[in-house]
N, C-alpha and C positions, 0 to 999 in steps of 0.2 A: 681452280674454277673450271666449269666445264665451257664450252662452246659457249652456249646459249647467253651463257652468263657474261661470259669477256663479253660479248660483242655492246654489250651494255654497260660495262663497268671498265674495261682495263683503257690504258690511255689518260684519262683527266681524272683526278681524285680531288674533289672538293675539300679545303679546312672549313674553319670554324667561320661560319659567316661567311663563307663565299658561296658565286652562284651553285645550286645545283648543276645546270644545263651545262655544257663547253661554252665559254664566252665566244668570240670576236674578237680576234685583237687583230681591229684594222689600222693597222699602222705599217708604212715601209720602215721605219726609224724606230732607235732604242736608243735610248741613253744613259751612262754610263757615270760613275763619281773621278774616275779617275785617266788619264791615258796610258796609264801603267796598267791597268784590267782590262784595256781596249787592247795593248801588245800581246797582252796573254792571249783574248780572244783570235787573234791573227797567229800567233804561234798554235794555236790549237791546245792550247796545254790549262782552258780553262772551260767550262761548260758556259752556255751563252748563244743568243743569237746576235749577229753582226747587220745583217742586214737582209730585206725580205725578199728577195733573189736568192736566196742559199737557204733561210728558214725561217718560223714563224710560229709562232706557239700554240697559237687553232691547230696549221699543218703538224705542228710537233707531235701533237695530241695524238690526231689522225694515227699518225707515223707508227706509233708507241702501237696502238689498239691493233694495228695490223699485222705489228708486225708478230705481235702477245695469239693471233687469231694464226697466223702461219706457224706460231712455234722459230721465230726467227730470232736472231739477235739486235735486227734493226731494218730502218726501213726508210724510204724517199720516195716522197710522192711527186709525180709530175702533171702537165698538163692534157697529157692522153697517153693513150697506153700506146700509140706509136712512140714521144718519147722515152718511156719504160723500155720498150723492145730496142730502140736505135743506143740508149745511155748501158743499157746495159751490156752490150757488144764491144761500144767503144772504151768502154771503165777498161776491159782490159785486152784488146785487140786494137793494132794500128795497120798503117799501109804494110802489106807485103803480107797480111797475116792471114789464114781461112779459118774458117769452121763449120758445122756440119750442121743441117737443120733437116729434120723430116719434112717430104713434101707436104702434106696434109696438114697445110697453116692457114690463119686467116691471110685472103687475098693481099691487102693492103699490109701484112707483115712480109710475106712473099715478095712482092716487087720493091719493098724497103731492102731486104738483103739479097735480089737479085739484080736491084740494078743500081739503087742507089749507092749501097755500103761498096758495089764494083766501081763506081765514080770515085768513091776514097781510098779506093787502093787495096779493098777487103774484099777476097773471093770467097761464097758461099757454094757448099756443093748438096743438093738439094736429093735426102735417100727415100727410100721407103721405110715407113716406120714400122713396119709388120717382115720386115724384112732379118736373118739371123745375125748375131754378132758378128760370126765371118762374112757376114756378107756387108754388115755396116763397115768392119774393118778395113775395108778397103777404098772405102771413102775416106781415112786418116791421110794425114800427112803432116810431113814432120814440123811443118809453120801450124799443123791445125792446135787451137786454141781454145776450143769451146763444141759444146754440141746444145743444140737447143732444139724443143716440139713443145708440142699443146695436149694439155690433159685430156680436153675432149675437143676434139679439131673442127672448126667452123668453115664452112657449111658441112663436112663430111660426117659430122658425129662420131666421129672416128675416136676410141679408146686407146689411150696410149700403154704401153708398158713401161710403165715408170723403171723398176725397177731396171730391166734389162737397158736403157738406152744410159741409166745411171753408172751401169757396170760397167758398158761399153765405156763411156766417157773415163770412169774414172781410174782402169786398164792401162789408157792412155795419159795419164795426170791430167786432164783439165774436168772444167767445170762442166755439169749438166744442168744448164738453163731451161726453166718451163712455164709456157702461161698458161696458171689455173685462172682464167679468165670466168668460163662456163661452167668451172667445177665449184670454184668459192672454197674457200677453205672449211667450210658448213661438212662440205659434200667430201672434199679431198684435202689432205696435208700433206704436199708430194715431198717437201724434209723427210720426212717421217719414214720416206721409202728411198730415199738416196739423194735428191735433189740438191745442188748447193744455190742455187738462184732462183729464187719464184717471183714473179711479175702478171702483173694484172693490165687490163683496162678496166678500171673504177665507173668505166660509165657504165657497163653492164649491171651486174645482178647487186655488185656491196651497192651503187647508189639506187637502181632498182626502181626511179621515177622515169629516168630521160630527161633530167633538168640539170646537168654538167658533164662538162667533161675531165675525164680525167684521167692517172694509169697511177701505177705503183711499183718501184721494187725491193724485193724483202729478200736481205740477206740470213743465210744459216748460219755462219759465221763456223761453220765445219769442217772448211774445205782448206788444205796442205798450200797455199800459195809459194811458198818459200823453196819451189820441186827445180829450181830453176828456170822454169817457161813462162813467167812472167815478172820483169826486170821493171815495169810501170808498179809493180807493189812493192819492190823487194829492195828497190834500190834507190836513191836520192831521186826526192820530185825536184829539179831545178826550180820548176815554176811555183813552187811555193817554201822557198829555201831554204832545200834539202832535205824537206822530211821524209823517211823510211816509213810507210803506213805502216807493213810489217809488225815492226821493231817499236811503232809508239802507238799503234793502236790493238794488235794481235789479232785474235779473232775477228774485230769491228774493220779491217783494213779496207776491204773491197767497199761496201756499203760507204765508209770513210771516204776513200777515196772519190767514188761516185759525185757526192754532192758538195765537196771543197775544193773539188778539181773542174769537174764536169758540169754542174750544176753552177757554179762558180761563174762557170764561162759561155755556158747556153741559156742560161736566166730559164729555162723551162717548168719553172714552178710554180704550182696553183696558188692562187688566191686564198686568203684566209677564209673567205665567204664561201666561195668552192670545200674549202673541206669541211665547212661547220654542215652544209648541205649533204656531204659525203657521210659526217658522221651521223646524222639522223638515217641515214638508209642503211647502215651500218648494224645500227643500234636494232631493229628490224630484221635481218638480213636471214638467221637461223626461222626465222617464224616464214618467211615467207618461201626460204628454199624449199621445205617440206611441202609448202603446196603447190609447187610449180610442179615440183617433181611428180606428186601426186596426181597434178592434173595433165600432163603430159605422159604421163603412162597410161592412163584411163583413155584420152586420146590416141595413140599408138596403139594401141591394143583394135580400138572402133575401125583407126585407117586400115589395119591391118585385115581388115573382114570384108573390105571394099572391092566390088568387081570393078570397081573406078579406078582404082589406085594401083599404078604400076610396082610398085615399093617401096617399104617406108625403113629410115636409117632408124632405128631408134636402139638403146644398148639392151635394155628389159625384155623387149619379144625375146620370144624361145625362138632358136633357128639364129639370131644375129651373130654375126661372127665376131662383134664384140663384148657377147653378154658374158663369159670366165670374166673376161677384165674388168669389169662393170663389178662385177661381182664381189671381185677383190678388192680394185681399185675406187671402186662408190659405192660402197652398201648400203646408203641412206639415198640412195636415188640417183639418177642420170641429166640432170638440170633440166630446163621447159624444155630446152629447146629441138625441135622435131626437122630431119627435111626427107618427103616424101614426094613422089612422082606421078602425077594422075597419067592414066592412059590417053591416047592422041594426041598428046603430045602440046604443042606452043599454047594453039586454041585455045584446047579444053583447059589448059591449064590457066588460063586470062579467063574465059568464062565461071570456074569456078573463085578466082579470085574478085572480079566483078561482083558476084553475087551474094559477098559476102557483110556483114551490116556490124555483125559487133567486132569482128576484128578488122584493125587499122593496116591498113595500107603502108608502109614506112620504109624507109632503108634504115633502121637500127633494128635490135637484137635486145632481148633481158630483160624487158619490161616487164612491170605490175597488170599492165594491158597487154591483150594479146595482141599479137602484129604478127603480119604475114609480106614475104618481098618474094616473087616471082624472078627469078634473074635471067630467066632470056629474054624479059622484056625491060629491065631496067640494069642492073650494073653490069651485065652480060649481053645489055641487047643488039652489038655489034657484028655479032656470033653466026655464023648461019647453024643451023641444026648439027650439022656435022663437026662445024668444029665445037660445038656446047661438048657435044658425046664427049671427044678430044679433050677436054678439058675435064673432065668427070660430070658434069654438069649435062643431065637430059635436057630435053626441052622443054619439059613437063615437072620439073621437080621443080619444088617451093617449099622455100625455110619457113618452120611457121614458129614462134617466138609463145610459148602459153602463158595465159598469165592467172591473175588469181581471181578471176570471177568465177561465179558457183558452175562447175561443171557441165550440169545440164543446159547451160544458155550454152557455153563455147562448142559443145555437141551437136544441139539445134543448128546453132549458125554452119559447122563446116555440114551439116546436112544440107542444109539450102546450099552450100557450093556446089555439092555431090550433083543434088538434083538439078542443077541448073549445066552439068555434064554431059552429053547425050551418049 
């Protein structure tokens, strides 16, 4: 089946007389005929859910369709895509271990692996993603464990080179971790280009309202564990006696591991009602990327003609020094999301936000609705101008989020911001 089609059909297959839609199954409890298929379920040696902190069969559903939409061999969904980013480090790095992450991440993944995962013992060394192999290579080391970035980097718009940060990584035996968060698998299937770990925040584009939260991570089930550098897959889990993922699940280990071990003991798992909500935005998700993208090019192109507008990131303009990558790596579009910079900086950049009627003011991102966040006056607004620059952040740039109203309104509106510019 193509794209369009999974996002609608893979996951929940209706028999004879049952619902069409994915049910609900609000239940923490299952029950069981025997405690001899209750041991199996705990040995792992039988298919099953045990209990709704580890899994759930609305989330199961979910799981299946996402992970059928990445081209994965499996998948765990959590309660936001920070724990996606945080589970999928610790699945298989502990104290004393590093790994490498492009700077050009969302914020709040940033200070997850610079300051928290350095609380447990895990040091991250933070490169540039545009930067060459030899030059990433030197950020290796012999405890490194992993290499992780983002497909299209938030706020920077920034395109990743899949491939090459895939070689680097895997040069060195470990995994290449990435969140298509902004790309959607609609847009990108970074498996497809080397990746062993895709991870999402669910609250963005697959749910695509703004009514949960969520994350996700989807294993490839591609990648060599058994290279000796990591003894958490390969060798006895004590904590669940003695199982070898390895050795009893193959391919499925890491993903395995994830949510029998990890999930097991951080209860980070969404609600049944969360993913039955998930899956309806899901089910939508190919119809509506095409218009974001569409309507976010259409806009980029307008900003771009602007004596107002300092500069705008977006991968489609001709001149952006992302758009080969874009090219390659998105050729059905660059997702809505835009961040551009008016001239004069704080002000102008508050008065054009001010002025604006159909697009919402918000600190979230991926909406159906357009939404716009100014960040030197709200999660940046600590900053004096100099250190925004310092940061990559002007003073005047704003993330603007496009959504899928007709065109010509979201036009009119950033006109009324323009003019209200001086």
């Amino acid at each position: 089946m193509k794209i369009e089609t999974k996002c609608l059909h893979e996951g929940y297959e209706p028999q004879n007389g049952e619902t069409r839609v994915l049910p609900v199954y609000q239940s923490t409890t299952y029950k069981y005929d025997s405690t001899e298929h209750v041991g199996k379920l705990f040995d792992l040696s039988a298919s099953g859910h045990m209990y709704s902190r580890i899994s759930n069969p609305t989330v199961d559903a979910v799981e299946k369709k996402i992970a059928a939409l990445e081209g994965g061999i499996g998948a765990l969904c959590t309660t936001s895509g920070q724990a996606a980013s945080l589970i999928s480090i610790l699945n298989i790095l502990s104290a004393g271990d590093h790994f490498i992450s492009t700077s050009t991440i969302y914020g709040g993944t940033l200070n997850l692996f610079a300051v928290t995962m350095k609380r447990l013992g895990i040091e991250c060394t933070f490169v540039d993603a545009d930067a060459s192999e030899e030059e990433l290579q030197k950020a290796f080391r012999s405890n490194t464990k992993a290499v992780f970035g983002e497909t299209i980097a938030n706020p920077a718009i920034a395109v990743l080179d899949i491939e090459k940060l895939a070689r680097f990584a895997h040069k060195n035996q470990v995994p290449f971790i990435i969140d298509n968060t902004f790309a959607t698998p609609f847009l990108c299937r970074p498996i497809e280009h080397g990746a062993d770990i895709v991870i999402h925040s669910t609250t963005k584009y697959m749910d695509g309202h703004a009514i949960q939260v969520g994350g996700v991570i989807v294993d490839s089930g591609k990648f060599n564990w058994d290279n000796g550098k990591f003894p958490c897959l390969c060798e006895a889990d004590e904590s669940y006696h003695g199982v070898v993922y390895t050795k009893q699940f193959g391919a499925a280990a890491y993903i395995t591991k994830a949510r029998v071990q990890l999930m097991r003991d951080f209860g980070a798992y969404p609600s049944a009602q969360d993913a039955f909500l998930l899956n309806l935005g899901l089910e939508t998700l190919a119809v509506r990327m095409e218009r974001h993208c569409k309507n976010a090019d259409a806009i980029a192109h307008f900003l771009n003609k602007s004596d107002k507008v300092e500069f705008v990131n977006y991968p489609t303009l001709d001149g952006n020094k992302y758009k080969s990558l874009a090219d390659k790596y998105l050729p059905k579009g660059a997702s809505g999301v835009i961040s551009f910079s008016i001239k004069g900086g704080r002000d102008n950049a508050v008065k054009f936000m001010d002025a604006l009627k159909l697009a919402s003011i918000v600190v979230h991102v991926a909406d159906i609705r357009t939404c716009v966040l100014h960040p030197a006056s709200s999660t940046h607004r600590q900053l004096t101008d100099e250190q925004l620059v310092g940061a990559g952040i002007t003073p005047g740039l704003i993330r603007l989020s496009v959504g899928l109203e007709n065109i010509d309104d979201i036009l009119e509106d950033i006109q009324a911001g323009l003019d209200a510019v001086k």
